[in-house]
N, C-alpha and C positions, 0 to 999 in steps of 0.2 A: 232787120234788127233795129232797136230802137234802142237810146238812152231811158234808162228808167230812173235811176238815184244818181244820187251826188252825196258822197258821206264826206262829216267831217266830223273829226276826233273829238271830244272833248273830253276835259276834267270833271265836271259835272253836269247832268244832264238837267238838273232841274233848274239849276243857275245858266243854262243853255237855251233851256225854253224859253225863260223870261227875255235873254237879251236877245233870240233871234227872233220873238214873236212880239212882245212888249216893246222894243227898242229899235228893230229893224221892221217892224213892220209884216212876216214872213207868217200865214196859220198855219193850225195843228191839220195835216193828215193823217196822220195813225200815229195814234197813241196809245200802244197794246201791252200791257205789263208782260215781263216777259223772266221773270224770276227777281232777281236783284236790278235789275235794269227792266226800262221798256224799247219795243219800237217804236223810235221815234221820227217819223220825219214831216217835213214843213214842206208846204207852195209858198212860189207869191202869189198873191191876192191878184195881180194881175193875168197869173198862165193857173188858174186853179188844177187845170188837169194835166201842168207842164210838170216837167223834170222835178223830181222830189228829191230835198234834201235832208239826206238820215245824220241823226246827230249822233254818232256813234261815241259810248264810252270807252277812254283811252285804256282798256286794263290789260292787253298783252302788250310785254314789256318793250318787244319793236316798234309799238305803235306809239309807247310813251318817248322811247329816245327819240324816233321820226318825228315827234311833234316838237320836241324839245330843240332837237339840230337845227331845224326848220326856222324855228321862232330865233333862236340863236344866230342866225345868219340874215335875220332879217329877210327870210323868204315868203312872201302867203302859202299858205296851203291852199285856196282855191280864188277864184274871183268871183264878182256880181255886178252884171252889167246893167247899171244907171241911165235913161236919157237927158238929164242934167245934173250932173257932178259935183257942181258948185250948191246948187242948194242941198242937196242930198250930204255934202260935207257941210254944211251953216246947219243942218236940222241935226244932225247925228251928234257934233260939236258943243249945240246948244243942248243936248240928252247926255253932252255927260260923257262920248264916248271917246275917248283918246286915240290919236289919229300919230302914225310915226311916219308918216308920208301923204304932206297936202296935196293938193290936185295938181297935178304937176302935165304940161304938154308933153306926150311925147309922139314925137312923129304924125300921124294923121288919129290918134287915141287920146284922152287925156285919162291919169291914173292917181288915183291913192292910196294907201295902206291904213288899217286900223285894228286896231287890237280887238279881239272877241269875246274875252274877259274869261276865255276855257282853256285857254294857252296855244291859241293861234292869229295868226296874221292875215285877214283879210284883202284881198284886191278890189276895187272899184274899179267900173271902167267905163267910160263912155267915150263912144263908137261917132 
């Protein structure tokens, strides 16, 4: 068995593309309309045939409060592991993006948090 996706919820999906493709850097792998929504999910440009991330729209109603609670406690909904943290927080910083937790040590990891602009909270992490 293998990982296949990695979903994250979003508020909207077009305002999702932009920021996780335009902003983070992340291409389109499927982009298949699929009624009122598409399948959407992104690589990184560095694992093209790695683990895919779906950017799911939030619209059953557990999945809005889940996202809501989540951001409310100051928790990420997933992470993305970095090999330099520090510029990768300078480049994202200087695009604009708002960051609720700088690079901070912790243990043998160093971590940040940032906002997604869909109503979730981001992890950084470098290993």
């Amino acid at each position: 068995m293998k990982m296949y996706i990695k979903s994250v919820m979003v508020e909207d999906q077009a305002r999702a593309r932009e920021f996780y493709t335009g902003t983070l850097g992340f291409v389109i792998k499927h982009d298949i309309p699929m009624g009122e929504f598409n399948w959407l999910t992104l690589v990184s440009p560095e694992e093209p045939e790695g683990v895919e991330l779906g950017l799911e729209p939030n619209q059953h109603p557990a999945a809005r409060q889940m996202q809501v609670a989540l951001k409310a406690d100051g928790i990420p909904w997933t992470a993305f592991s970095v090999d330099d943290i520090q510029s990768e927080y300078e480049r994202l910083k200087a695009a604009g993006v708002s960051f609720t937790q700088a690079p901070v040590k912790a243990g043998e990891v160093t971590l940040a948090v940032f906002d997604d602009t869909c109503g979730n909270l981001i992890q950084m992490i470098e290993f």
